[in-house]
C-alpha positions in Angstrom: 15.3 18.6 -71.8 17.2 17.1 -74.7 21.2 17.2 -74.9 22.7 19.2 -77.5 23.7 18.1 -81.2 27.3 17.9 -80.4 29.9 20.1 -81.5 32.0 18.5 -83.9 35.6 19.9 -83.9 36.1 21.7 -80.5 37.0 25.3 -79.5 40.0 26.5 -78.9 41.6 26.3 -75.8 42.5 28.6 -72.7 43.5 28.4 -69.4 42.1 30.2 -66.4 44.0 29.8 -62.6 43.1 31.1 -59.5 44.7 32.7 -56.5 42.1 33.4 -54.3 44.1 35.3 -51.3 45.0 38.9 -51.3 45.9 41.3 -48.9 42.4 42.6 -47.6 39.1 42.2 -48.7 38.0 45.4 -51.1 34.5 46.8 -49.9 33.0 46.3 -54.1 34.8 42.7 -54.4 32.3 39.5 -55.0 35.1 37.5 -56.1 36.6 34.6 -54.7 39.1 36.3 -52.6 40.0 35.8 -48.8 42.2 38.0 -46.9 46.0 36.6 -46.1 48.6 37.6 -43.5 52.0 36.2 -43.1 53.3 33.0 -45.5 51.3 31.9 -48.6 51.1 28.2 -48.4 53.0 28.3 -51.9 54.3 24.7 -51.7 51.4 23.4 -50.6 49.0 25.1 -53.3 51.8 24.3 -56.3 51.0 20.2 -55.3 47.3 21.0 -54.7 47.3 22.7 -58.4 49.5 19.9 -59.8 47.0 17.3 -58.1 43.7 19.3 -59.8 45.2 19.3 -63.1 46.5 15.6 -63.4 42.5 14.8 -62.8 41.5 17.3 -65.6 43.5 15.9 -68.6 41.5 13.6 -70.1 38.9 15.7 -70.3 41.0 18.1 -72.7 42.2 15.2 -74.8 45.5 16.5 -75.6 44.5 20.1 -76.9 46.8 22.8 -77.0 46.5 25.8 -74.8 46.2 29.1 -76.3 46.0 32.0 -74.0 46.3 31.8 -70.0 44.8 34.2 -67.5 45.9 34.4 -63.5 43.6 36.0 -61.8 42.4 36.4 -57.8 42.2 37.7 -55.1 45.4 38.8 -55.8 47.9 36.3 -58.1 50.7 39.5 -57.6 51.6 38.4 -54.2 52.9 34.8 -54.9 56.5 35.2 -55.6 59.0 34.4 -58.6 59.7 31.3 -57.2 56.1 30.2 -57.1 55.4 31.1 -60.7 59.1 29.6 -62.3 57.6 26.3 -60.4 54.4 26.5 -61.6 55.3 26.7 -65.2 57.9 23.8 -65.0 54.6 21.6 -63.9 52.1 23.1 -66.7 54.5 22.3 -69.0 55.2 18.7 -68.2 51.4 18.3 -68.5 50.4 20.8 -71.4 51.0 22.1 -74.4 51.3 25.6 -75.0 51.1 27.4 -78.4 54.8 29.0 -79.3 53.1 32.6 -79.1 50.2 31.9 -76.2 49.4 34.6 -74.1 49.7 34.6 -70.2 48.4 37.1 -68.3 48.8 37.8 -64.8 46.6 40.1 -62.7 49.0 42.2 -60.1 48.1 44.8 -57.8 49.9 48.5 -57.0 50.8 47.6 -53.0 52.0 44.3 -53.3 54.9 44.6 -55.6 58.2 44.4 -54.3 61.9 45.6 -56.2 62.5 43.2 -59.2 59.0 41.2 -59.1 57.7 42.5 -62.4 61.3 40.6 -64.0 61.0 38.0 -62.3 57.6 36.9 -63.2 58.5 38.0 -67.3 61.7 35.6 -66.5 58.8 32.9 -65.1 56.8 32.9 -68.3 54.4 35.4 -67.9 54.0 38.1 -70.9 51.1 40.3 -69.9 50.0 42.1 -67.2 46.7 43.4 -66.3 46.9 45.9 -63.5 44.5 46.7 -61.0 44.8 50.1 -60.3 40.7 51.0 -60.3 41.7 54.9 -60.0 44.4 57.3 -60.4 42.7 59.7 -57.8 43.6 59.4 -54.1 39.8 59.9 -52.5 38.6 57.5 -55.0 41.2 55.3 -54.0 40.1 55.2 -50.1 36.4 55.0 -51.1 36.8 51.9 -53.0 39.4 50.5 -49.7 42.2 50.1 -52.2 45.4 49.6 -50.4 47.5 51.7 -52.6 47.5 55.1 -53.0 48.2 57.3 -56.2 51.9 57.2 -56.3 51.7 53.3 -56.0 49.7 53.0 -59.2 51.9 55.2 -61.0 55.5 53.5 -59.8 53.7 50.0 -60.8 53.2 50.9 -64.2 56.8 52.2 -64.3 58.0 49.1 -62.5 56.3 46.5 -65.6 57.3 48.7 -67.9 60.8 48.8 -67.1 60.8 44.8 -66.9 60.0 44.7 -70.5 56.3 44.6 -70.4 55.3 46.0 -73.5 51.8 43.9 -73.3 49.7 45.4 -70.2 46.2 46.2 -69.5 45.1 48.9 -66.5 41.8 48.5 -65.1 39.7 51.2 -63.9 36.2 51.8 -62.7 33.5 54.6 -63.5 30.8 55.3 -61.9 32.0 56.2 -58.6 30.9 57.6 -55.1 30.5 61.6 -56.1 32.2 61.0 -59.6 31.1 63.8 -62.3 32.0 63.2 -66.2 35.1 65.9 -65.8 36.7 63.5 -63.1 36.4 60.5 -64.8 37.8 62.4 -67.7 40.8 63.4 -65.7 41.5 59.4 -64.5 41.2 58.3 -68.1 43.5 61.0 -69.4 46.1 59.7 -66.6 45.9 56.4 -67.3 46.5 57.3 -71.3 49.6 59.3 -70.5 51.3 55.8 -70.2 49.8 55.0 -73.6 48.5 51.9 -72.5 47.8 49.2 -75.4 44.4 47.8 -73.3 42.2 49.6 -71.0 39.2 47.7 -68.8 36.7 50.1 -68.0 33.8 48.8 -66.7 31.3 50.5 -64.5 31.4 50.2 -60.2 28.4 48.4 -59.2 26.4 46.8 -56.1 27.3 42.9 -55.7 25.2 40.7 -53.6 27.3 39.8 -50.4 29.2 42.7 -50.6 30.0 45.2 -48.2 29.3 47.9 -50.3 25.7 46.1 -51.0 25.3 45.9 -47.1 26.3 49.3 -46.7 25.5 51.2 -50.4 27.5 54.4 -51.4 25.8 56.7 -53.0 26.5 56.4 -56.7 25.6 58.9 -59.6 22.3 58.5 -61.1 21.8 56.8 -64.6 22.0 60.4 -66.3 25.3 61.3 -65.0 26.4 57.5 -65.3 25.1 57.7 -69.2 27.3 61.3 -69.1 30.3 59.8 -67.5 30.4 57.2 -70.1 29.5 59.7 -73.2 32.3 62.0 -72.7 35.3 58.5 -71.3 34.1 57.4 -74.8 35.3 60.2 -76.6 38.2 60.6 -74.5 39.8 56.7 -75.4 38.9 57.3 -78.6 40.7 60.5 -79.3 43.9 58.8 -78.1 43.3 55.8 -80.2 41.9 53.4 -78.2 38.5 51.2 -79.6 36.2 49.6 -77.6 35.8 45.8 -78.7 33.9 44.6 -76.0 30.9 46.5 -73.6 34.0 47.1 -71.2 37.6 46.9 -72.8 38.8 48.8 -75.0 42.2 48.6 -77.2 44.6 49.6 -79.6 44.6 47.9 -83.0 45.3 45.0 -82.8 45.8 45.0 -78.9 42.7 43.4 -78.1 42.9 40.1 -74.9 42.8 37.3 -77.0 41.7 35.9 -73.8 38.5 37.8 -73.1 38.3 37.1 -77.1 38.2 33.3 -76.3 35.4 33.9 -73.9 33.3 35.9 -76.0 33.7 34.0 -78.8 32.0 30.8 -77.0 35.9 29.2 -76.6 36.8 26.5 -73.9 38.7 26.9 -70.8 40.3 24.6 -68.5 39.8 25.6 -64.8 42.7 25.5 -62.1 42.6 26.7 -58.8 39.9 27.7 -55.9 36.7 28.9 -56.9 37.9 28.7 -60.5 35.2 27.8 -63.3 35.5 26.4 -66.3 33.7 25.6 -69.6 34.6 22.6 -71.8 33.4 20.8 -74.9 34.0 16.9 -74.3 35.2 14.7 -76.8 30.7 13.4 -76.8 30.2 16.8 -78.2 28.8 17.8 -75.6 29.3 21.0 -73.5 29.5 21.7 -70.0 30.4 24.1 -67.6 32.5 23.0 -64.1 34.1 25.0 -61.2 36.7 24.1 -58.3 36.4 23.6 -54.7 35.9 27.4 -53.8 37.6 27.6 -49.9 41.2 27.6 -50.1 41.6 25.7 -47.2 39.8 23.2 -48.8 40.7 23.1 -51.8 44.5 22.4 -49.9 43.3 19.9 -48.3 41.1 17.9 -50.6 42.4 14.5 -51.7 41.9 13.5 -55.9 39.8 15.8 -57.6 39.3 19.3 -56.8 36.4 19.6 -59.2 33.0 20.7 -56.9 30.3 20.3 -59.7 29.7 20.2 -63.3 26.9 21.0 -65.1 26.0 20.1 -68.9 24.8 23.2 -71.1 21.4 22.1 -72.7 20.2 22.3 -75.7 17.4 25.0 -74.6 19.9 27.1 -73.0 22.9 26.5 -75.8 21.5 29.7 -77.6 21.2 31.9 -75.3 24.2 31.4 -73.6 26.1 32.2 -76.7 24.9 34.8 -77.5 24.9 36.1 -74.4 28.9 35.7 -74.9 29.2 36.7 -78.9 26.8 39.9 -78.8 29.3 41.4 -75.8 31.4 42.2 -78.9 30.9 45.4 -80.4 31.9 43.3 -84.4 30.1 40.5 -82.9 30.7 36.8 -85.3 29.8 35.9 -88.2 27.1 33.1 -88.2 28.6 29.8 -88.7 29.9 30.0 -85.5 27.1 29.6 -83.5 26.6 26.1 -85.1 30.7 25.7 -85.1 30.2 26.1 -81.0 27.1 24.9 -80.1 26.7 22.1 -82.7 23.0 23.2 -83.3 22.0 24.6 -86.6 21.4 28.1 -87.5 17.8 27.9 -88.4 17.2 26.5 -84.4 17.3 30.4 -83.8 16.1 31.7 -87.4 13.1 33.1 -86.1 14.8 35.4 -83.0 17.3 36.7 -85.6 14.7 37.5 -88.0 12.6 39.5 -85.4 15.6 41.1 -84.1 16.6 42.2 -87.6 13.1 43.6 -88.5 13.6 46.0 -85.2 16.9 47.0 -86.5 18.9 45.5 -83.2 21.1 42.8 -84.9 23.4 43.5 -88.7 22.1 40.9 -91.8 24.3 38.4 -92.2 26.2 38.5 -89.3 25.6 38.0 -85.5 26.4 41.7 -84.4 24.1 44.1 -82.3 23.7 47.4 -84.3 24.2 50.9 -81.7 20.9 50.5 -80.6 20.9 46.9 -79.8 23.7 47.1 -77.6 22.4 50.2 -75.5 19.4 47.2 -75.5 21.6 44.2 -74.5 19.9 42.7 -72.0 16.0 42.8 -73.5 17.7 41.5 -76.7 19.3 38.6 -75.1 15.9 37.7 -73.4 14.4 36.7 -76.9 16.6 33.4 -76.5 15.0 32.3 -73.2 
């Protein structure tokens, strides 16, 4: 395979970090997250972040950071302290844009009196809380470890600590769910007139427990009813959906998740985490991070556990695999701004698409029928 053409001016920026522990193990969970009891190793992970990052930074040349996300396992359970730290040490390394945005992913159950101010005092300006479902038999079906009441008070709890920026996840497409009930979470959830809502379907991961030992879910008809009717339900209380499974006010969108889709870099901190970078050769690649905490403490130098180049024959499809997730999509001249190959490399694919009314003219954007058609669409890149 050749290497790519080279991408001239590079992407912007993000950060993504990763706490892997949380407090048990949810039966749907395929991400890197291991159970905890009794004292996070804090310290010990602060110097083993520090340590990854100081290796990292010539491969980012001095670029500024844009947005930051903190996800896990379950970043909610490291304390104040760890986060006031942890900022002090980004910024003696990075550069931050004035307005960036920095997300942290907290979960109803692990939130103490005064947490919520103290990370907003540590840096962090976003929340996106996990609270999956509002209803309590959902709740214990998906082994969440809080209950109703938690989900509300932790909404409260950010809101009153000046969060004005916050996302609630929640799933559809649960054991037993009919369209009315997944109505009734979403209306729920909109009572505290959130500005960003993920709402992405529950399904059967590899190495799961709930792949080992399947639920049974509702059938593609009820699945395609259940989505139909949460639709028109965000909708008529002013949310837009601007991705296939987050949705917004105007204006409210994650300009992380926008960095992704739009085929941006991001620098990778943390177990397990992955990254994706465009090196100063023009060239792109994607890496990822030692994934076992233990050791990822313990390793010595580099935490980085493999790297991969993106190739020129894949470069297409894995943008667009990114860029057609949105429902406005890009406009063209990005594809070569990202991937430093030129437009006419995929002329042909565009054109076919466009003759079977799947993509816009003029601008890389799936019409209604090629999104419900995604996936086959994508396939025209292999």
């Amino acid at each position: 395979m050749q290497a790519a053409h080279g991408v001239t001016t590079p992407p912007p920026l993000s950060l993504y970090l990763h706490v892997p522990w949380c407090v048990k193990k949810c039966p749907y969970c395929d991400f890197n997250s291991h159970a905890f009891t009794g004292a996070l190793p804090e310290r010990a992970y602060l110097d083993a972040l520090t340590e990854d990052l100081k290796h990292d930074l010539e491969r980012i040349q001095g670029r500024t950071i844009q947005t930051m996300f903190i996800g896990g396992g379950t970043p909610s359970l490291m304390s104040a302290d760890f986060y006031h730290t942890l900022f002090e040490r980004l910024h003696h390394y990075l550069r931050f844009e004035p307005d960036a945005e920095i997300t942290l992913e907290a979960n109803p159950g692990t939130l103490e009196e005064g947490r919520f101010e103290g990370f907003r005092a540590a840096g962090i300006n976003r929340l996106s809380l996990g609270i999956q479902s509002f209803d309590p038999d959902n709740l214990k079906a998906l082994g969440r470890i809080h209950d109703d009441r938690a989900a509300h008070r932790a909404i409260e709890a950010a809101l009153n600590a000046g969060f004005d920026n916050f996302n609630l996840d929640l799933m559809h497409g649960l054991p037993g769910q009919t369209p009315e009930a997944a109505v009734a979470d979403l209306k729920t959830a909109m009572a505290w007139q959130p500005p960003h809502l993920s709402w992405y379907q529950l399904t059967l991961e590899p190495n799961t427990e709930f792949y080992s030992r399947p639920p049974a879910l509702p059938d593609d008809d009820r699945l395609w009813a259940i989505y139909e009717a949460g639709a028109d339900t965000l909708q008529d209380h002013g949310l837009a959906a601007y991705e296939v499974s987050a949705w917004s006010r105007p204006g409210r969108a994650s300009r992380h998740n926008l960095n992704y889709w739009t085929f941006g870099d991001y620098l990778a901190l943390g177990a397990g985490a992955h990254g994706k970078l465009t090196l100063a050769s023009g060239q792109v690649e994607r890496y990822w991070k030692t994934r076992q905490p233990d050791a990822y403490l313990n390793r010595i130098g580099s935490r980085t556990a493999g790297t991969q180049e993106i190739e020129t024959d894949d470069m297409a499809l894995e943008f667009m695999m990114n860029a057609l997730r949105l429902n406005e999509g890009v406009p063209e001249h990005l594809f070569t701004d990202r991937t430093g190959l030129p437009l006419h490399q995929v002329a042909a694919v565009l054109k076919g698409l466009r003759n079977d009314q799947l993509l816009h003219p003029d601008r890389l954007q799936t019409t209604d029928l090629g999104q419900r058609y995604l996936n086959s669409l994508l396939e025209r890149f292999l």
